[in-house]
C-alpha positions in Angstrom: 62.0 150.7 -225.1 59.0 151.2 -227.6 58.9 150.0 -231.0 57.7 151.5 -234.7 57.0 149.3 -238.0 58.9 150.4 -241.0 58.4 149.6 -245.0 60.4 149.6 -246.9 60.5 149.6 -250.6 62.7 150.1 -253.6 62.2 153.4 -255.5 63.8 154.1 -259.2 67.0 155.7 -257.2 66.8 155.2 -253.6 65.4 152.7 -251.3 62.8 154.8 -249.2 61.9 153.5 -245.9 58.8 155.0 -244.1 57.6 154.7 -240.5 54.0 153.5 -239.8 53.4 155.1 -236.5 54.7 158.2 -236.9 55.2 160.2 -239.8 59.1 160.0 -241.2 60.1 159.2 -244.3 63.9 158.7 -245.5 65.9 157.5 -248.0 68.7 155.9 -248.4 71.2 154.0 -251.3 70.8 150.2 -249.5 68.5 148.8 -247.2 71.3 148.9 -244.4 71.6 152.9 -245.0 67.6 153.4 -245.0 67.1 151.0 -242.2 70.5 153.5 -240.5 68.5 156.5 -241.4 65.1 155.7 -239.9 66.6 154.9 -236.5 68.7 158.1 -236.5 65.3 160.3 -238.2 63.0 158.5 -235.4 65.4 159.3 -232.2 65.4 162.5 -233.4 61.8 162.6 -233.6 61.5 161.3 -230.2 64.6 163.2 -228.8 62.5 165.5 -226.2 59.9 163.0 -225.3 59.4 160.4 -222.7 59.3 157.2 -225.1 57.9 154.9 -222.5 54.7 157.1 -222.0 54.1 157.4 -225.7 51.3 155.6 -227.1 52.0 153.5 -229.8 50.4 150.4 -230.9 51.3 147.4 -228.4 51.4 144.5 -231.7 53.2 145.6 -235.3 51.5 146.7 -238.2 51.4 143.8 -240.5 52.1 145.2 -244.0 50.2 142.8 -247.1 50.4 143.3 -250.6 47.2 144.1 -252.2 46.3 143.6 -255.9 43.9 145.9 -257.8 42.8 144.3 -261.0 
């Protein structure tokens, strides 16, 4: 078993969650349905591949806030 990072952040109607390592992006009404929607978009993604052979980053992405003044 592999994992990916997500963000996720509110937009004006949806939340929209978004996957670091690969690229998927979904949407969803709470964080519960987004979070629901990533997993399903991502097995998808991943439905015809070997998971464990993949190369994805060993240690998560670390997501920071940045301020531009």
């Amino acid at each position: 078993m592999k994992s990916v990072t997500a963000i996720i952040h509110k937009g004006e109607k949806f939340f929209i969650g978004e996957c670091l390592e690969v690229d998927i992006i979904t949407q969803g009404n709470t964080i519960d349905e987004v979070l629901s929607n990533l997993k399903e978009a991502i097995a998808l993604y991943f439905e015809n591949e070997d998971i464990e052979k993949l190369s994805l980053p060993k240690e998560p992405a670390i997501a920071v806030p940045i301020v531009v003044e």
